[in-house]
TORKOL-4160 file (C-alpha; in steps of 0.2 Angstrom, whole numbers, padded with zeros to 4 digits, m for minus):
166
<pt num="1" X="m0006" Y="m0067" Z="0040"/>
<pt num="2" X="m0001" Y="m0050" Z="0050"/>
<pt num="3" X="m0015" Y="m0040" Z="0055"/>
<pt num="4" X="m0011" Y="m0022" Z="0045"/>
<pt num="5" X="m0011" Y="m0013" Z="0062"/>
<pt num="6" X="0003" Y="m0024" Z="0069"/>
<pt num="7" X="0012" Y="m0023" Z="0052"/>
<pt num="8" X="0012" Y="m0005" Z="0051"/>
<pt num="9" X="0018" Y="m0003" Z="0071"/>
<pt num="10" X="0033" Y="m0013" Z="0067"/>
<pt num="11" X="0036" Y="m0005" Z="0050"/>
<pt num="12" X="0035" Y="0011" Z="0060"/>
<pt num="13" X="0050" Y="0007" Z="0069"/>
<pt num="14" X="0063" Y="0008" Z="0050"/>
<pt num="15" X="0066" Y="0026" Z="0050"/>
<pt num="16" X="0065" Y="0033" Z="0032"/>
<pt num="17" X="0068" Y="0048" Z="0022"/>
<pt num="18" X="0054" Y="0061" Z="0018"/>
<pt num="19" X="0050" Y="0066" Z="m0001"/>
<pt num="20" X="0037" Y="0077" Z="m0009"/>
<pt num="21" X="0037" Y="0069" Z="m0027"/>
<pt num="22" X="0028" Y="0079" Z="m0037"/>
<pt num="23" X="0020" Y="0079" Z="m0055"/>
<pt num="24" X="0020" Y="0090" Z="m0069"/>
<pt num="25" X="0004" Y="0098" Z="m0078"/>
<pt num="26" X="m0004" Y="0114" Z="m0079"/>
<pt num="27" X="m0010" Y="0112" Z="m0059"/>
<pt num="28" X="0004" Y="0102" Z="m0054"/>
<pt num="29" X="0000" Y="0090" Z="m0040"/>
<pt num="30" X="0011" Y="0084" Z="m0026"/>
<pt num="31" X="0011" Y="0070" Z="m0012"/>
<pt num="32" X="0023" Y="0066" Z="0003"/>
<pt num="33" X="0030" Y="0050" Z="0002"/>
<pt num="34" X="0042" Y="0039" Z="0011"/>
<pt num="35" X="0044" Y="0024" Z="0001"/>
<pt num="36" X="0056" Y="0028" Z="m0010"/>
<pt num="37" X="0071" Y="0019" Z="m0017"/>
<pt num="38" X="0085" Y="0017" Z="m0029"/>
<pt num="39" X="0081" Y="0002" Z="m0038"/>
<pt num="40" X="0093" Y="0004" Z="m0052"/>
<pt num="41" X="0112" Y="0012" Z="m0056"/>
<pt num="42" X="0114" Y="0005" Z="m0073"/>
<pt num="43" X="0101" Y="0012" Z="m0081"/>
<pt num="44" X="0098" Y="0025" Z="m0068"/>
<pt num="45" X="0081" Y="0019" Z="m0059"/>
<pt num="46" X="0073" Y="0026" Z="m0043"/>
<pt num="47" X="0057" Y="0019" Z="m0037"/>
<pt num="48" X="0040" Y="0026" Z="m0026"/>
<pt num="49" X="0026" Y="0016" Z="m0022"/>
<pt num="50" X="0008" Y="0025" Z="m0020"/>
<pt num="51" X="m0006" Y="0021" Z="m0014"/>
<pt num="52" X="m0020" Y="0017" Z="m0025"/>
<pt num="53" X="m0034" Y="0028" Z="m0018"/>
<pt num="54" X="m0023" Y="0043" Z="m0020"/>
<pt num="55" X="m0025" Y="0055" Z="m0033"/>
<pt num="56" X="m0006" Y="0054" Z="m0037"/>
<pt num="57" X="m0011" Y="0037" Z="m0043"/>
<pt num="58" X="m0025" Y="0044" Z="m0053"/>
<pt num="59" X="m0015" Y="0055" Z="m0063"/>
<pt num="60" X="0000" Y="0041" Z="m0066"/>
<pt num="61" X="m0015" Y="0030" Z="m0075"/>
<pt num="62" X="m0028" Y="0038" Z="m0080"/>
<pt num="63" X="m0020" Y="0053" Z="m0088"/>
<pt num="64" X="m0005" Y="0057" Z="m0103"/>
<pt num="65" X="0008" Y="0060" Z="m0086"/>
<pt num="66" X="0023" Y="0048" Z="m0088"/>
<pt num="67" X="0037" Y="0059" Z="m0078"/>
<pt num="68" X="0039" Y="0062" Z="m0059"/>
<pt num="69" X="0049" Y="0072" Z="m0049"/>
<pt num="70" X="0058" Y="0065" Z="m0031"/>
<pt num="71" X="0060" Y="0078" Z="m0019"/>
<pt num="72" X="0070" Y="0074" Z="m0004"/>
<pt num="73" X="0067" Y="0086" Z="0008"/>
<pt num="74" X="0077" Y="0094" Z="0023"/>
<pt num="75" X="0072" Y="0098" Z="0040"/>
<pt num="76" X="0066" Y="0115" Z="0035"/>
<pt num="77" X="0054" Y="0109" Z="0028"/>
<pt num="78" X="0041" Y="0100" Z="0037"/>
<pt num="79" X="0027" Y="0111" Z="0032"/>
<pt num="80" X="0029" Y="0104" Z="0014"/>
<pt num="81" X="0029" Y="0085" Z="0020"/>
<pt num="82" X="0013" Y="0091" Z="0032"/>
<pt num="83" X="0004" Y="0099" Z="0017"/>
<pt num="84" X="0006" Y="0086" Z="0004"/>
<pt num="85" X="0003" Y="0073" Z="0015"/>
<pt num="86" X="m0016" Y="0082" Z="0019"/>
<pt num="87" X="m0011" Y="0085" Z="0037"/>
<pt num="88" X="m0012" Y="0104" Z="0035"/>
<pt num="89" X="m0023" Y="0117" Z="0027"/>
<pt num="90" X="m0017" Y="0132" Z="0019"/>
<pt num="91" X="m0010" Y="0141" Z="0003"/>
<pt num="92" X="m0002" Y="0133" Z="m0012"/>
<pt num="93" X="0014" Y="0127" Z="m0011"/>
<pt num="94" X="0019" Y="0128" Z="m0031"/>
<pt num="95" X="0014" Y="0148" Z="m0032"/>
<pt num="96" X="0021" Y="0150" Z="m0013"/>
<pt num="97" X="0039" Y="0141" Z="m0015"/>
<pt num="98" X="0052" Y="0144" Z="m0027"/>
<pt num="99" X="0050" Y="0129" Z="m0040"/>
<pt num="100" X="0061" Y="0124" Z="m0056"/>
<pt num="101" X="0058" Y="0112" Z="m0068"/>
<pt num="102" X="0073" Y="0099" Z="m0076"/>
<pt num="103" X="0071" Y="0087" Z="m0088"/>
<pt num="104" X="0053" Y="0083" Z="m0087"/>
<pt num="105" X="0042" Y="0096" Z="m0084"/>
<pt num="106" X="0039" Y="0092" Z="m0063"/>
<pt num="107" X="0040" Y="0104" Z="m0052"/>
<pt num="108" X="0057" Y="0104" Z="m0043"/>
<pt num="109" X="0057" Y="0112" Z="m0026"/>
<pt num="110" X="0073" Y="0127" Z="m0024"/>
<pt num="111" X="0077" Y="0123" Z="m0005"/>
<pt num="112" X="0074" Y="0103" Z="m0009"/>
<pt num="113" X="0089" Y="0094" Z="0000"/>
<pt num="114" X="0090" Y="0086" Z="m0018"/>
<pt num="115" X="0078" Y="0079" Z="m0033"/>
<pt num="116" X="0078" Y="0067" Z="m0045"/>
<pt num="117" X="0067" Y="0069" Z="m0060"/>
<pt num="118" X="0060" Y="0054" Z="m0070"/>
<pt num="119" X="0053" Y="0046" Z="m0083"/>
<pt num="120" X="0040" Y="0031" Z="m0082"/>
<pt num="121" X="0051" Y="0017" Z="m0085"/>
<pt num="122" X="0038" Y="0003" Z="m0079"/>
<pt num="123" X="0026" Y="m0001" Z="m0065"/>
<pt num="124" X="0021" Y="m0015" Z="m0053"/>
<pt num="125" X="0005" Y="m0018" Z="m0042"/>
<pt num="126" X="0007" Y="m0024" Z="m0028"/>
<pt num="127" X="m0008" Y="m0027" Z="m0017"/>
<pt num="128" X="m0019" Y="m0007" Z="m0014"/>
<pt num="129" X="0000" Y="0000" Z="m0021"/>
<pt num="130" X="0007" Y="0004" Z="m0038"/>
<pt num="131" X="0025" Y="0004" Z="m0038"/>
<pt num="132" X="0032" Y="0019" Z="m0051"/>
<pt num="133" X="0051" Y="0014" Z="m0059"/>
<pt num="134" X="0056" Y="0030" Z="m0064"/>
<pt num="135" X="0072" Y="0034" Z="m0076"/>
<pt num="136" X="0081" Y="0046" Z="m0069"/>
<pt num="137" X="0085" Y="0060" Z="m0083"/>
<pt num="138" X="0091" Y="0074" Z="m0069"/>
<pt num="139" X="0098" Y="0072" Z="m0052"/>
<pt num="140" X="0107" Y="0083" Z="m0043"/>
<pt num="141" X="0111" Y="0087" Z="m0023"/>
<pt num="142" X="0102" Y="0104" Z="m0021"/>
<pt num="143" X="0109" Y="0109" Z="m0003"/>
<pt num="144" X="0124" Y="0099" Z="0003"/>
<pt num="145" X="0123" Y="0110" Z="0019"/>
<pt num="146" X="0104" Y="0103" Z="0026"/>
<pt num="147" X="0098" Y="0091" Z="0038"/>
<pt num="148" X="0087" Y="0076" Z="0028"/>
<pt num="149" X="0069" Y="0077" Z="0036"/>
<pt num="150" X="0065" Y="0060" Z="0043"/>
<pt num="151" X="0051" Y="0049" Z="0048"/>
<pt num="152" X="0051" Y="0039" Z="0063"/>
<pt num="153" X="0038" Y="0031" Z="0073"/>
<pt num="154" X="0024" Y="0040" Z="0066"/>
<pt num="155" X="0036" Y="0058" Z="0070"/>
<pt num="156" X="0047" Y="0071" Z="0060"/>
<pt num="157" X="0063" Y="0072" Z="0065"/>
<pt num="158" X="0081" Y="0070" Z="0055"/>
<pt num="159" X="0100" Y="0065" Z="0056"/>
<pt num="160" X="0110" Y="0071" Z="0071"/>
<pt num="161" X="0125" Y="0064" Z="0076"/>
<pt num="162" X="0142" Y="0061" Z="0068"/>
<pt num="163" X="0145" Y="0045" Z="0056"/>
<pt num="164" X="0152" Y="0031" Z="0066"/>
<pt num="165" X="0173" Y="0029" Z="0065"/>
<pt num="166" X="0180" Y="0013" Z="0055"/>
C-alpha cells in the first residue's frame, strides 16, 4: 500500500478549486474544502468529502442538519479559505461578510465566485472520510467577472492565462 505521505505528495500535484461549504443553524459553521465534485446532472448532485475528525462531520451526523451550501471562492478571497481551513485566527466571518441564504437555510457568501446550496441526498464512507451527495436546490454564478481561488501544491493561487485555441 502507498505510504499517506507519498500519497498526499502526489495528490498535491492535481490542482483543485477552493470552497467554503458551509452549514446552516443558529451559529452557522463553515470549512474549506477542496474535494468537491459534480456527481450528478440528472438529478442535480454535487458532492464534498470531509474528514471524520472534523466538526463539519459532526454536525452532518449527529445533529438534525441535512442541507449544505458549496461556496466556490475567488481569488479575493483567500482570508476565508485561511479561516475556515484553521490556518488563521481572527473575527467571525458570518457577522463580518455579507451572507445570504437560498433554498436551505446555509449561509451563502455575497462576493462567492458561485454557490450551490443542497440537500442530503445520500452519504458514503470511505476510510477517515464521509462523502456528502447533495441535491442541488439553488445554484447560481455569483461573480462571472472573478478569478477561481486554486490549490496547488500545498499553495493559493488561481487561473491565469487564456483558454487554449481549437
Amino acid at each position: 500500500m502507498v505510504d499517506a505521505d507519498a500519497f498526499r505528495t502526489v495528490l498535491g500535484n492535481f490542482a483543485t478549486g477552493v470552497t467554503v461549504v458551509t452549514l446552516p443553524g443558529e451559529e452557522p459553521h463553515g470549512i474549506t474544502v477542496n474535494a468537491f465534485a459534480s456527481l450528478s446532472l440528472d438529478p442535480p448532485v454535487v458532492l464534498v468529502s470531509l474528514d471524520h475528525g472534523t466538526e463539519a462531520h459532526r454536525i452532518l451526523q449527529k445533529t438534525d442538519t441535512d442541507s449544505y451550501a458549496v461556496n466556490i471562492l475567488t481569488t479575493d478571497q483567500r482570508g476565508l479559505a485561511e479561516h475556515f481551513a484553521g490556518m488563521s485566527e481572527g473575527g467571525d466571518p458570518f457577522t463580518e461578510e455579507e451572507t445570504t441564504t437560498e433554498a436551505t437555510g446555509a449561509p451563502v457568501f455575497e462576493d462567492a465566485l458561485a454557490a450551490v446550496d443542497c440537500t442530503l441526498h445520500d452519504t458514503f464512507t470511505v476510510g477517515d472520510h464521509t462523502i456528502y451527495a447533495g441535491r442541488a436546490e439553488h445554484a447560481a454564478v455569483r461573480d462571472e467577472n472573478a478569478a477561481p481561488l486554486t490549490f496547488h501544491r500545498g499553495d493559493w493561487g488561481t487561473i491565469t492565462g487564456e483558454p487554449f485555441d481549437d
